[in-house]
Residue frames relative to the residue before (quaternion, step in Angstrom):
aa qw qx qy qz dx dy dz
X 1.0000 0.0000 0.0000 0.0000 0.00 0.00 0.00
X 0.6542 0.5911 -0.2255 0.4145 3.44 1.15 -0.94
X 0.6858 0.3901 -0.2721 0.5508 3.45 1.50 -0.96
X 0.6054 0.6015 -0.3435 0.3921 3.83 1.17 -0.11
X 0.4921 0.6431 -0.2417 0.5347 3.34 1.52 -1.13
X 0.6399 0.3968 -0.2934 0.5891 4.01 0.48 -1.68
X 0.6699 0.5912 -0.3830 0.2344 3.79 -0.25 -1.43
X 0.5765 0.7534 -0.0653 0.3094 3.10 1.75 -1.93
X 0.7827 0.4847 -0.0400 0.3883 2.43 0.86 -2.27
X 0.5893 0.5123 -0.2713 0.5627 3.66 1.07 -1.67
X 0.8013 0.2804 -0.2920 0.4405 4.22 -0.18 -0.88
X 0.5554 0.3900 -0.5597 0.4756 4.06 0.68 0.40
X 0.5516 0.6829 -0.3258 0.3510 3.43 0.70 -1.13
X 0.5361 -0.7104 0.3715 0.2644 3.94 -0.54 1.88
X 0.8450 0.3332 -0.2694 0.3199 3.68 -1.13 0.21
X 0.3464 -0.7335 0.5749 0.1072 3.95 -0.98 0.32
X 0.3899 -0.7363 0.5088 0.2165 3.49 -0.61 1.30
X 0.7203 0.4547 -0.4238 0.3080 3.48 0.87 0.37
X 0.2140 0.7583 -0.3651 0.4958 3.48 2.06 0.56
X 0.8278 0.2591 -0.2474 0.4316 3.81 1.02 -0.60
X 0.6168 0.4544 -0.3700 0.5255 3.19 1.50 1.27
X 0.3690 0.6567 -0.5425 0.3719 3.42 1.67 0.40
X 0.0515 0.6184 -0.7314 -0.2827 3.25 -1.76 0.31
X 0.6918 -0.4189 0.2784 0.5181 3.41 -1.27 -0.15
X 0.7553 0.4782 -0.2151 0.3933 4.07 0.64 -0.20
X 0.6198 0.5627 -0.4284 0.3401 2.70 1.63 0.70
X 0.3247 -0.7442 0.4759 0.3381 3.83 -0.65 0.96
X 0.7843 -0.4878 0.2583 0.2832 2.81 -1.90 0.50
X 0.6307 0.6052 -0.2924 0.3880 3.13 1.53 -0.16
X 0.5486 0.4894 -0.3699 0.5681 3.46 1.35 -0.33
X 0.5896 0.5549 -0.4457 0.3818 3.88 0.92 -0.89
X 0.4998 0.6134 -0.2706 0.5483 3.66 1.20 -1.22
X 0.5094 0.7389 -0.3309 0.2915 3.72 0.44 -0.86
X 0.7644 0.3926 0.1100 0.4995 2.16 0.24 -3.05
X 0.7408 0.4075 -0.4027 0.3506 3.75 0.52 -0.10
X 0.7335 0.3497 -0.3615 0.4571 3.23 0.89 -0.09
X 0.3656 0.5577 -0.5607 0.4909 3.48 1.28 0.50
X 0.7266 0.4268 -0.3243 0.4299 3.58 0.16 -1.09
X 0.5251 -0.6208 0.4625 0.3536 3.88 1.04 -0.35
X 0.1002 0.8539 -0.4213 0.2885 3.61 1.58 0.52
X 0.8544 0.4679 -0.1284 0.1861 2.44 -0.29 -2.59
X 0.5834 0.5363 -0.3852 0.4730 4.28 1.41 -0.85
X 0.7783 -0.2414 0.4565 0.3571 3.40 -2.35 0.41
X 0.2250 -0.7121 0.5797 0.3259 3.84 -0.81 0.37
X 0.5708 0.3617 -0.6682 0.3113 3.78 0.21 0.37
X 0.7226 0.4501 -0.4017 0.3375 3.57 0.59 -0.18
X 0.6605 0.4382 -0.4394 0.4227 3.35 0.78 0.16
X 0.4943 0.5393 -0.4272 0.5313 3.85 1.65 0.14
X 0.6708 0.3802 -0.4161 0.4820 4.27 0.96 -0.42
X 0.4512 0.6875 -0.3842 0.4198 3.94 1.58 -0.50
X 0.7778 0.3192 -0.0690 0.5370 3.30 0.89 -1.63
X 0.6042 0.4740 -0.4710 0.4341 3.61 0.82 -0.08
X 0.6889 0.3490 -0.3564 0.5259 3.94 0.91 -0.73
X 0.5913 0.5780 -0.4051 0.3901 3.61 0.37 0.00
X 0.5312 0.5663 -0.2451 0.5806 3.60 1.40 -1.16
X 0.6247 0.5781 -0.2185 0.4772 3.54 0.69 -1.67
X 0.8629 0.0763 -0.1505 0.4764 3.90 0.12 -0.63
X 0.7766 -0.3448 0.2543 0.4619 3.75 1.20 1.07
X 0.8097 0.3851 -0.2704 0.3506 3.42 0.27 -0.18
X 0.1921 -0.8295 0.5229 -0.0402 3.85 -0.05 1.03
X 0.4316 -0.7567 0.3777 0.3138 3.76 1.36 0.48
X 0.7344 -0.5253 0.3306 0.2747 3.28 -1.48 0.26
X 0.3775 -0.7477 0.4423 0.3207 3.73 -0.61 0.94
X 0.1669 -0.7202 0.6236 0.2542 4.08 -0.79 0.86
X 0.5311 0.4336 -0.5541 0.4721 3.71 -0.31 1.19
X 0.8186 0.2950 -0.1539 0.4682 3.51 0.79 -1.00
X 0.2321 -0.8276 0.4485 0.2453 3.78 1.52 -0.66
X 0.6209 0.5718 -0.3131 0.4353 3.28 1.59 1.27
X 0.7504 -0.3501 0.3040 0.4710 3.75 -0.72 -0.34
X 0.3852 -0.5557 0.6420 0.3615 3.42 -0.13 0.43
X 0.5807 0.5438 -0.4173 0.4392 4.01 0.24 -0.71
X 0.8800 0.2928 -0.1444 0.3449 2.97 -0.11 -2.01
X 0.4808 0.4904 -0.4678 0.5563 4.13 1.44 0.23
X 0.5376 0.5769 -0.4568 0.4118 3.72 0.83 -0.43
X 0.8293 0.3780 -0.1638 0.3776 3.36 0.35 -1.54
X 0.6379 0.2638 -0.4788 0.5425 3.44 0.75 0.45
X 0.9357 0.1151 -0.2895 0.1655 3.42 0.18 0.71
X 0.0260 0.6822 -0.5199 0.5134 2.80 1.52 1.72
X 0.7282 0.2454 -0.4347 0.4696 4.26 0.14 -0.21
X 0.7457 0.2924 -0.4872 0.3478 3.46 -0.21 -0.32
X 0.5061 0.5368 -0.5128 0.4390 4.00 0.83 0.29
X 0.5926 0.6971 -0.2323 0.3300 3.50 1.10 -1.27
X 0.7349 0.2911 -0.2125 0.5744 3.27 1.19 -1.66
X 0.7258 0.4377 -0.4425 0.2929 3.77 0.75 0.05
X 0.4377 0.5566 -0.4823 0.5158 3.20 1.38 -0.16
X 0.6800 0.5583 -0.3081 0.3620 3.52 0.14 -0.93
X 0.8233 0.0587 -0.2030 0.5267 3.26 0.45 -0.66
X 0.4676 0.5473 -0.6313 0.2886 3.30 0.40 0.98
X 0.3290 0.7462 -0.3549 0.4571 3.60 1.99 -1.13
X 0.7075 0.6481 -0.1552 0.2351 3.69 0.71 -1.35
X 0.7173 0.3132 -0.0195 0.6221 2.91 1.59 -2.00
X 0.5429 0.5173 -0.4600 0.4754 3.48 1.09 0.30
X 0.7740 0.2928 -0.3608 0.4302 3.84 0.76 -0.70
X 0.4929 0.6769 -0.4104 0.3612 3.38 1.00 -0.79
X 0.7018 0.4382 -0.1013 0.5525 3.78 1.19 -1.60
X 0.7824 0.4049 -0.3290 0.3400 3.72 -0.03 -0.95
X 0.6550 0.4628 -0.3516 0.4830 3.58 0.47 -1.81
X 0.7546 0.2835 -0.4005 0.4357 4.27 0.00 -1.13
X 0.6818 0.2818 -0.4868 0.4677 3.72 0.29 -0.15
X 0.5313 0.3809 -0.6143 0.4419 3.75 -0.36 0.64
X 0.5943 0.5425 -0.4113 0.4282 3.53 0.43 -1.26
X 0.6490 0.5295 -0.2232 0.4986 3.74 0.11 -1.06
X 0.6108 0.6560 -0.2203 0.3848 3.70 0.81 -1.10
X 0.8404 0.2455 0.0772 0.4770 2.99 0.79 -1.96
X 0.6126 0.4000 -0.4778 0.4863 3.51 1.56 0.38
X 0.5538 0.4657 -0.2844 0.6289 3.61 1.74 -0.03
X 0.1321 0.7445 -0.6457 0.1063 3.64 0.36 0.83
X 0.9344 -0.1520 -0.1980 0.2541 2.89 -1.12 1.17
X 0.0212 -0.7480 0.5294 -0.3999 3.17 1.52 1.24
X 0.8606 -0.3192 0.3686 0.1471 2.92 -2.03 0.28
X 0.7866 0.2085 0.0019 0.5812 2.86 1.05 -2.20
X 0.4188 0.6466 -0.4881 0.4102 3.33 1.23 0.31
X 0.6012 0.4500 -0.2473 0.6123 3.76 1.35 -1.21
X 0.7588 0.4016 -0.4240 0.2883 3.54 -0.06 -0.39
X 0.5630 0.3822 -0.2792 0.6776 3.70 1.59 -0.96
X 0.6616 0.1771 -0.5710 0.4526 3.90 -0.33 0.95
X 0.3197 0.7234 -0.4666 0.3959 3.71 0.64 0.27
X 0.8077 0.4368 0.0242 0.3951 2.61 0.22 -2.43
X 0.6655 0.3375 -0.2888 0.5998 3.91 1.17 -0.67
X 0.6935 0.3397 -0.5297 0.3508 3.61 0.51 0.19
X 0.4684 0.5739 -0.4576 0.4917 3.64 1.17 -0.04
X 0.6626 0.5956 -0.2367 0.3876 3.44 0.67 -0.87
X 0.7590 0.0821 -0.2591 0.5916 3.56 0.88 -0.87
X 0.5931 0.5247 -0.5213 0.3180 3.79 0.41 0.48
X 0.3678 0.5814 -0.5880 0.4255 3.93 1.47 -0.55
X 0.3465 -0.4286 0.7529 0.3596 2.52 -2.40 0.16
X 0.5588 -0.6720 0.4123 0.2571 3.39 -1.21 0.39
X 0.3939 0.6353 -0.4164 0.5176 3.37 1.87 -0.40
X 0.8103 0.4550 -0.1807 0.3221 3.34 0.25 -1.52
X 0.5816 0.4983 -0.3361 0.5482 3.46 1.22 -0.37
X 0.5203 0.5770 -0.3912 0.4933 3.77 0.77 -0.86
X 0.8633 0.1870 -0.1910 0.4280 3.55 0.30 -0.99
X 0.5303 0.4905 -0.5774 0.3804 3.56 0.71 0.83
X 0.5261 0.7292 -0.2597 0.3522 3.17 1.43 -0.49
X 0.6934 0.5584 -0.1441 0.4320 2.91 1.34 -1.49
X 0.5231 0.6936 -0.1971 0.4544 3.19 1.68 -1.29
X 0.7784 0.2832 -0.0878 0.5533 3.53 0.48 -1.45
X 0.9006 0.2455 -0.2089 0.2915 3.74 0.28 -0.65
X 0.8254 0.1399 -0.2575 0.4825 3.17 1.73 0.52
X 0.4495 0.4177 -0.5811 0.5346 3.57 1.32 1.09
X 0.7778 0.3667 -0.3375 0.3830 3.90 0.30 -1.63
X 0.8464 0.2418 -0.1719 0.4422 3.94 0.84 -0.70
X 0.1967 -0.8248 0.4854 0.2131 3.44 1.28 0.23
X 0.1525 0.7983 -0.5392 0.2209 3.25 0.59 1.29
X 0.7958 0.1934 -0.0547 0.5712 3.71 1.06 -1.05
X 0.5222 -0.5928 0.4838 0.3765 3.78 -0.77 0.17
X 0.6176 -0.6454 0.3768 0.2449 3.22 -1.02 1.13
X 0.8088 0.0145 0.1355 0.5721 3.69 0.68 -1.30
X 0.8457 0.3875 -0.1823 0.3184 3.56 -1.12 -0.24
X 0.4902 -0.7378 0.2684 0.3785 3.19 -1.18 0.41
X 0.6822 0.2206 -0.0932 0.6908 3.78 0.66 -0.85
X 0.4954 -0.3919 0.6976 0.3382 3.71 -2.05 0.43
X 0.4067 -0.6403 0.6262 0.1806 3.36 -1.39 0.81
X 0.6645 0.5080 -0.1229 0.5341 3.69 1.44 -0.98
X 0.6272 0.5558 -0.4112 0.3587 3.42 1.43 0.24
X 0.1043 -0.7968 0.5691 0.1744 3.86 -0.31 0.22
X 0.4909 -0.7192 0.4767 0.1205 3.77 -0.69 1.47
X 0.0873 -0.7353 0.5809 0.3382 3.66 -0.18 0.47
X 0.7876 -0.2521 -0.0549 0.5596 3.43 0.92 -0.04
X 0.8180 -0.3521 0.1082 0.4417 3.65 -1.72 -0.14
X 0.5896 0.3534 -0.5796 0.4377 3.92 0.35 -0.54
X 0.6587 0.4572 -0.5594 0.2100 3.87 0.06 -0.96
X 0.4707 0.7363 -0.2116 0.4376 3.35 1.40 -1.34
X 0.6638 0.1261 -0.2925 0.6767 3.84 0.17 -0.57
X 0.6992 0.3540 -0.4933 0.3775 3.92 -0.62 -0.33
X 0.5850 0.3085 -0.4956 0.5630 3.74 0.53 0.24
X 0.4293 0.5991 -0.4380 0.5148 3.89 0.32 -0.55
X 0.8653 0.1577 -0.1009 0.4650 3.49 -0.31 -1.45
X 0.4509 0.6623 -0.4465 0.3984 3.71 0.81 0.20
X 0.7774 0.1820 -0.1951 0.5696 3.40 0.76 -1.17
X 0.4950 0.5234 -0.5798 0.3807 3.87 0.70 0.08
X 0.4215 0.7460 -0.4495 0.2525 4.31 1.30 -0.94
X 0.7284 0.4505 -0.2850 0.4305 4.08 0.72 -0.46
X 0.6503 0.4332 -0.3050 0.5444 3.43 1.22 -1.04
X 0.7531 0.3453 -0.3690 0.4213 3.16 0.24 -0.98
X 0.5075 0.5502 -0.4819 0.4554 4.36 0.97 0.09
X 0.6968 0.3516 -0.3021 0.5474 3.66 1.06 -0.81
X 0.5094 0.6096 -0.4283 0.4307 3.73 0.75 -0.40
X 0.8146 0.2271 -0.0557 0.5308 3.67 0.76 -0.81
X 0.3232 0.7926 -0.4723 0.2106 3.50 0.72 0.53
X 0.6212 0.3755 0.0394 0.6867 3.05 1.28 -1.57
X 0.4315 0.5751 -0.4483 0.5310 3.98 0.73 0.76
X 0.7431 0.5463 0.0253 0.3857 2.63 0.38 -2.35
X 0.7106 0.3539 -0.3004 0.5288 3.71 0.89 -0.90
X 0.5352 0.6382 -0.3586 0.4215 3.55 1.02 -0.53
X 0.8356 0.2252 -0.1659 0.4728 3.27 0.14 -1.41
X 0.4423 0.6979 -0.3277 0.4581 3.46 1.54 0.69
X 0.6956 0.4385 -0.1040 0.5596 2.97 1.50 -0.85
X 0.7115 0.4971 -0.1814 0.4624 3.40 1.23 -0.83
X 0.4769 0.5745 -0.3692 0.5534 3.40 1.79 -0.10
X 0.6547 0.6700 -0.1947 0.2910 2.88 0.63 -1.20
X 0.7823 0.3704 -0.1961 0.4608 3.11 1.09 -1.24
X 0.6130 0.6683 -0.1298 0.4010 3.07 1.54 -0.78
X 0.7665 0.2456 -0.2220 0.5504 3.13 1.33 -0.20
X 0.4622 0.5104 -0.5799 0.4353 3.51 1.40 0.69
X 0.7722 0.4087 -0.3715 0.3142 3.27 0.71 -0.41
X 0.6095 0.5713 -0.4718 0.2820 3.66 1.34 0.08
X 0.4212 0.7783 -0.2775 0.3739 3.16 2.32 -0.69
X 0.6679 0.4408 -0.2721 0.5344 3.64 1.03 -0.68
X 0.6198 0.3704 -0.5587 0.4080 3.97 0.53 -0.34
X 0.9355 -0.2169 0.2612 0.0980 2.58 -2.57 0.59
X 0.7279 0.2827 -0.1581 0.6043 3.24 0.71 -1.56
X 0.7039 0.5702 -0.4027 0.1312 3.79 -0.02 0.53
X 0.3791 0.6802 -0.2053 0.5929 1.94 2.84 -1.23
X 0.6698 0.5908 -0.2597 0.3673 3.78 0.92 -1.20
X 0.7451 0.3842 -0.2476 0.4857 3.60 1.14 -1.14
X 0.6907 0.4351 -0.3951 0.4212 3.36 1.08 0.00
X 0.5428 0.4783 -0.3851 0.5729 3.64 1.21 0.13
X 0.4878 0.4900 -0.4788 0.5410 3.87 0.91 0.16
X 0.4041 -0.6143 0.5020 0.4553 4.00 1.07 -0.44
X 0.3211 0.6479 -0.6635 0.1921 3.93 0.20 0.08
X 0.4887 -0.5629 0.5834 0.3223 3.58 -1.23 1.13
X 0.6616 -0.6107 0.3872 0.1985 3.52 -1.70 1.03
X 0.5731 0.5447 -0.4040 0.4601 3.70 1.31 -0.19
X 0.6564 0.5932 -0.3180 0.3406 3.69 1.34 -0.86
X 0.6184 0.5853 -0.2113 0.4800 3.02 1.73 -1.43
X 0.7031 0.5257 -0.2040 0.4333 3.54 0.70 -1.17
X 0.7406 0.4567 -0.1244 0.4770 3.91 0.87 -1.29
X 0.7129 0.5301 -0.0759 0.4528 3.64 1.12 -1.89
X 0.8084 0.2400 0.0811 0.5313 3.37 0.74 -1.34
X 0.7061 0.3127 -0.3189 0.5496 3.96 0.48 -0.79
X 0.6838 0.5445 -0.3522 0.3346 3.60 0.49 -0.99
X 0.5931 0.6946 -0.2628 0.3109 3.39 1.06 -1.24
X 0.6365 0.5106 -0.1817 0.5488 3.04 0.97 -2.20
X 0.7000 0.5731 -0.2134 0.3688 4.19 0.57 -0.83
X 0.4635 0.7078 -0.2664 0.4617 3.12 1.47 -0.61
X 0.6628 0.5138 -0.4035 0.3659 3.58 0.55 -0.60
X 0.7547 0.2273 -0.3080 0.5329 3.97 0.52 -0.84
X 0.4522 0.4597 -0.6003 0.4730 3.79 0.34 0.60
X 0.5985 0.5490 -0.4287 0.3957 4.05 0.41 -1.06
X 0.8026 0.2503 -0.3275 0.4312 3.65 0.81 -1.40
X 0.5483 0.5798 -0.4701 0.3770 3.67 0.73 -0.02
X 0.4831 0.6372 -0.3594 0.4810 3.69 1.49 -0.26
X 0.6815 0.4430 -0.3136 0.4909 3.44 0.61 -1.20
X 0.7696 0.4507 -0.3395 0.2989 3.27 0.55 -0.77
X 0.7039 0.5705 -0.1919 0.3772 3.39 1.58 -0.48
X 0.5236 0.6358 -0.3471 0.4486 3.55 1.64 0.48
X 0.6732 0.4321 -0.2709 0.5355 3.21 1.42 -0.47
X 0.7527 0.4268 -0.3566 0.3523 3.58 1.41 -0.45
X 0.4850 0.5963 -0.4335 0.4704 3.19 2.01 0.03
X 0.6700 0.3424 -0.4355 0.4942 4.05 0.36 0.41
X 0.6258 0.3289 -0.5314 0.4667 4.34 0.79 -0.28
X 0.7384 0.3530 -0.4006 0.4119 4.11 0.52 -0.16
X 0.4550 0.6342 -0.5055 0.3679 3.61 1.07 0.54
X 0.3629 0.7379 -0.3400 0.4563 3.69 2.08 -0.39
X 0.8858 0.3103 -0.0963 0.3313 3.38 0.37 -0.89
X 0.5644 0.3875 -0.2764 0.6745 3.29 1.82 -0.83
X 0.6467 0.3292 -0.4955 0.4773 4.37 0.40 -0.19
X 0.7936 0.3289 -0.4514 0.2416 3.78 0.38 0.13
X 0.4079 0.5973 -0.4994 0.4769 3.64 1.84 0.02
X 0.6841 0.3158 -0.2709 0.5991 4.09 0.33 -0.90
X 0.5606 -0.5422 0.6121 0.1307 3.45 -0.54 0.49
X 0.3148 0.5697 -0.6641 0.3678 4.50 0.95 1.14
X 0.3403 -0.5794 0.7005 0.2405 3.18 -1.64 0.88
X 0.1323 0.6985 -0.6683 0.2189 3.82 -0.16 0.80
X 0.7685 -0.3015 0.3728 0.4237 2.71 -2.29 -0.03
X 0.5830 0.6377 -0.3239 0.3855 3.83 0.70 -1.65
X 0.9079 0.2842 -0.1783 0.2511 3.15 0.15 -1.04
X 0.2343 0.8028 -0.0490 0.5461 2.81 2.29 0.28
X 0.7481 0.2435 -0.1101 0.6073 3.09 0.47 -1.26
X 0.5100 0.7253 -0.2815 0.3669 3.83 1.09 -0.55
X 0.7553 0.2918 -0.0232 0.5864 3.01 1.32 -1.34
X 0.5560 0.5454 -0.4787 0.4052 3.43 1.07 0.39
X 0.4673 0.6915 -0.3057 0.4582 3.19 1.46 -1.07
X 0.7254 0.2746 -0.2536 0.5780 3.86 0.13 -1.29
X 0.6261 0.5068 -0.3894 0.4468 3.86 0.34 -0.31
X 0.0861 -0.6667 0.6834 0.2846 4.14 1.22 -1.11
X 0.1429 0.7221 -0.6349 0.2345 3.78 0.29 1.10
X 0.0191 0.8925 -0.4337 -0.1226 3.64 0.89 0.90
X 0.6081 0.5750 -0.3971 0.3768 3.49 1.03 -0.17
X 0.5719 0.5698 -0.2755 0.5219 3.70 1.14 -0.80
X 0.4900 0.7252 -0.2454 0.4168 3.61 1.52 -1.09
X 0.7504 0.5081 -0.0143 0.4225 2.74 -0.16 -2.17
X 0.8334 0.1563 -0.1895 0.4952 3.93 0.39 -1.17
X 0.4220 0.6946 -0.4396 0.3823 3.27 1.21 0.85
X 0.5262 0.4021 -0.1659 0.7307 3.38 1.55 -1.53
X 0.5590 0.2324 -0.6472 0.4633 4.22 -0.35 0.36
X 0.7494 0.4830 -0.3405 0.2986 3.78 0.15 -0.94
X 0.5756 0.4831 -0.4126 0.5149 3.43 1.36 -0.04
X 0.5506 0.6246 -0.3813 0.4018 3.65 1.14 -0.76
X 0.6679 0.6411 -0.1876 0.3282 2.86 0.85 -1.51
X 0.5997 0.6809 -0.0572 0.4165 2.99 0.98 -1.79
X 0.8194 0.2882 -0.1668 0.4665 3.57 0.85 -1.32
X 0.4339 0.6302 -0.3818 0.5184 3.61 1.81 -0.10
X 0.7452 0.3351 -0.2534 0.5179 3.48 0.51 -1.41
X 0.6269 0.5030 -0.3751 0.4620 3.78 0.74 0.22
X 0.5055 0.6198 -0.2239 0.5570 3.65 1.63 -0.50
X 0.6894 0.4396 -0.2406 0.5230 3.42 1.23 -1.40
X 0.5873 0.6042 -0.3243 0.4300 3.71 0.68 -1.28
X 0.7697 0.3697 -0.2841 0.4361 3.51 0.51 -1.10
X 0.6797 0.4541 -0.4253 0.3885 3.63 0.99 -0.58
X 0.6599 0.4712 -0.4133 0.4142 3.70 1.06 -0.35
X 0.6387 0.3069 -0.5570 0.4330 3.67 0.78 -0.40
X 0.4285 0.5989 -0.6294 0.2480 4.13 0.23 -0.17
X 0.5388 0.5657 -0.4130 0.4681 3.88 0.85 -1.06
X 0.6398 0.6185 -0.2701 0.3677 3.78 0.74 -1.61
X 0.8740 0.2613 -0.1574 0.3782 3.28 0.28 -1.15
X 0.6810 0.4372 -0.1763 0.5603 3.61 1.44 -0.75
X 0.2112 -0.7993 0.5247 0.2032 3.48 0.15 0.48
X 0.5174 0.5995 -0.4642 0.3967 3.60 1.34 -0.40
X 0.6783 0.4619 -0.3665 0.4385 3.63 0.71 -1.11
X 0.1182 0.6671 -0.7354 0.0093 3.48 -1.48 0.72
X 0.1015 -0.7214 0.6773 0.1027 3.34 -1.83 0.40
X 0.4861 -0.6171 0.5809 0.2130 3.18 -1.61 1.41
């Protein structure tokens, strides 16, 4: 259903990848040509059972923008999406789950008002627009971060830690806009979650046993809370590669994001197409992750 739905989408969708090889002298017979070179030219349920058994045993055909494997355009740019997804995944938990925590044992406090501020700015930015204030202030007025790309071309590694820390130096903006709107989320969703485990019974109970407030709060409230952060987790691995589209083409990452950007204006329908299986894919294996840590955190949940 998933590969019918993509198949669907890419052949209603306006324009014809063979429009970016017209010149004005070419006759209708060469256009005819080019479409059945590209694999155009057949009935589209048969080119959706062509591309469904082809998908089916690995093969996603040949990109017509790049004049390669769909595979082999994947695999050079599937790591620099990897290491920004990855460490954006980072600055969202590292940042959201302890500022909610903090939030909700400081209810209405100060810094309780200032960190629900800060996550409604967070999920209401556009993420374009944050990307370029960022850019504005932390690498034209303070040249503090690199403006675009992934690596200095003029840099020579004496070796691999120096190598990743330049790597992750300039990835330090995308991956801050990549998780902005993560971060307030799972800021907010702590938040709520653990005002309400703070009120059950057994917490009021473990703190009248005298346990010190970091055990009660970290050991026991956090645990029980853990469950809607787990499903907001699943849901955030698949959205940390469709919003990597917009922050890998403002910075200039050859990734997957920026990739799929330019297939779109290209109607590169093969590059398309096994993009949206890899998002499918992506949100299943993000569906699966979340049901196995539920088992993790709840000791009630088990599976045969």
């Amino acid at each position: 259903m998933i590969l019918v739905l993509i198949f669907l989408i890419v052949e209603i969708s306006p324009g014809s990848p063979v429009n970016n090889f017209i010149n004005p002298r070419m006759t209708a017979e060469h256009r005819a040509q080019l479409t059945a070179r590209f694999g155009l030219d057949g009935p589209p349920v048969e080119r959706f059972f062509d591309w469904m058994f082809a998908v089916l045993q690995g093969d996603f055909g040949r990109s017509f923008q790049y004049r390669q494997p769909v595979l082999d355009v994947f695999a050079t740019m599937l790591g620099p999406t990897m290491m920004l997804s990855l460490y954006s995944m980072i600055l969202t938990l590292v940042i959201g789950i302890p500022a909610g925590i903090i939030s909700a044992t400081k209810q209405y406090s100060a810094t309780d008002t200032g960190l629900t501020i800060f996550s409604l700015i967070g999920i209401s930015m556009p993420s374009f627009f944050f990307a370029l204030l960022l850019l504005r202030f932390f690498a034209v007025q303070f040249s503090i971060f690199p403006m675009f790309g992934l690596s200095d071309p003029m840099y020579n590694a004496p070796n691999a830690f120096a190598w990743f820390f330049h790597r992750m130096w300039h990835l330090t903006l995308p991956a801050v806009v990549l998780g902005l709107s993560g971060t307030a989320y799972f800021m907010r969703y702590t938040r709520s979650a653990m005002l309400e485990v703070i009120k059950s019974d057994y917490i009021r109970t473990a703190r009248a046993k005298g346990l010190k407030e970091k055990i009660v709060i970290y050991r026991h409230a956090f645990r029980n809370a853990m469950i809607p952060l787990i499903t907001l987790l699943g849901f955030q691995i698949p959205a940390l590669f469709s919003g990597a589209a917009i922050t890998e083409s403002i910075f200039g990452i050859p990734g997957m994001g920026r990739l799929m950007v330019n297939a779109v204006g290209w109607r590169d329908h093969p590059i398309i197409m096994a993009g949206g299986t890899i998002f499918a894919i992506l949100t299943m294996v993000g569906m699966l992750v979340a049901d196995i840590l539920y088992a993790a955190a709840d000791p009630r949940i088990k599976y045969e």
